[in-house]
N, C-alpha and C positions, 0 to 999 in steps of 0.2 A: 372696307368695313363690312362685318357683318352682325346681327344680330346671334347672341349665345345665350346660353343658360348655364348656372355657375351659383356656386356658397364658397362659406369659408371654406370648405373641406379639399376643394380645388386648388383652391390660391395653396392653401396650408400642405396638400401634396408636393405641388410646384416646388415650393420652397425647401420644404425638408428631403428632395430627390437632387443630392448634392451635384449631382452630371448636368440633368437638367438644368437647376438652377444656372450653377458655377457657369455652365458653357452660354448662358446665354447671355450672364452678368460679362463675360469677357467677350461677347463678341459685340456687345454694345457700347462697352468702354474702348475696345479697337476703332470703333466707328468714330466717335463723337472725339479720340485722339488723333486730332488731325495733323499734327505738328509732329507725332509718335514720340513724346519726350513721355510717356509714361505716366502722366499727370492731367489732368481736363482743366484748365484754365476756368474763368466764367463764362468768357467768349464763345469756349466752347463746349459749355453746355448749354448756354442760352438758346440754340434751337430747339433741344430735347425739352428744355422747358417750357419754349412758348408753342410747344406740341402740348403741353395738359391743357392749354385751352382756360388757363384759369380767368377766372372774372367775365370771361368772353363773351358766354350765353347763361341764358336765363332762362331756363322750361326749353332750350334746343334751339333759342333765339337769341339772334346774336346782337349784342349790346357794346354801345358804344363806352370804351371805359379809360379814365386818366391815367396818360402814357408813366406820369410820374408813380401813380398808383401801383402799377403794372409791373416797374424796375423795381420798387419796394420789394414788392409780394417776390418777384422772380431770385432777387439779393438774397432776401430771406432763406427761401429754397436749399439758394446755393449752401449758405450760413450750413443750414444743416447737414447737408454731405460733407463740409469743408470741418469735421471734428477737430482736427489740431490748428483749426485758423491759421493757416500759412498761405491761404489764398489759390489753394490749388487743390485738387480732388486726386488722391488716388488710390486704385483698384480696390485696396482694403474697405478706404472708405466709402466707395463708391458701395461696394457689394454689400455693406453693413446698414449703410442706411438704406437702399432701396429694399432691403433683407427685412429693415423695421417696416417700413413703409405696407410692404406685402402685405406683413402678420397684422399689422393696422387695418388693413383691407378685410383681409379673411374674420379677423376679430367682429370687425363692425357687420359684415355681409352676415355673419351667423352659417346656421345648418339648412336655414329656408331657401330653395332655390330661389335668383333673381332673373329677369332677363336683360343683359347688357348691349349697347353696341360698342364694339370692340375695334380697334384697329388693326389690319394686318401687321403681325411682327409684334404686336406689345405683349409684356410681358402675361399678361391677363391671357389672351388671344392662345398665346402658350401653352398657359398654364391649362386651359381649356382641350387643348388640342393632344396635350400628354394624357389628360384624363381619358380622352376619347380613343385613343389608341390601347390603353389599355381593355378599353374594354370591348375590345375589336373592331370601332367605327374607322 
């Protein structure tokens, strides 16, 4: 993990830099296709999801929360990458909705710098990392 600095304008490059994007959307969809049938089950994307950490902490304090609560909120998740409900994610939809999910991010984060901690590898983390090579760091 490290600590970054980041706006919408970051995430919004990431996103509209189709190589970047694209390559990083398929190499995380390769990952979490463990079975390699081309589709992400729930099974498995349930790690990448219970990687957001949702419900978990409170102010960076980690809170005690109902497992059933938890399966809700992670189903739900899924609900929305899975657009044609057939119970299976793939690639298209994979890349569509974390594609919305980004411009939701940059949308909300605005043009004000924030400072994030980020995990190595997430898309963010990325997105940040393109920015900075651009501008020769």
């Amino acid at each position: 993990m490290s600590v970054e600095v980041l706006d919408g304008a970051t995430i919004l490059g990431f996103v509209e830099d189709e190589e970047a994007f694209e390559g990083s959307i398929n190499d995380l969809f390769a990952q979490l296709d463990t079975n390699h049938d081309g589709l992400l089950s729930y099974s498995e994307m349930l790690k990448e999801l219970q990687s957001l950490r949702v419900f978990k902490t409170h102010f960076g304090i980690d809170v005690k929360t109902d497992p059933d609560e938890l399966d809700r909120v992670y189903g739900s998740l899924f609900v929305q990458f899975d657009r044609d409900s057939n119970g299976a994610v793939d690639l298209e939809e994979f890349k569509a909705e974390t594609k919305r999910m980004m411009l939701a991010m940059a949308n909300g984060l605005g043009f004000l710098p924030v400072q994030m901690v980020l995990e190595e590898g997430s898309f963010l983390k990325k997105a940040v990392e393109r920015e900075l090579a651009k501008v020769g760091f």
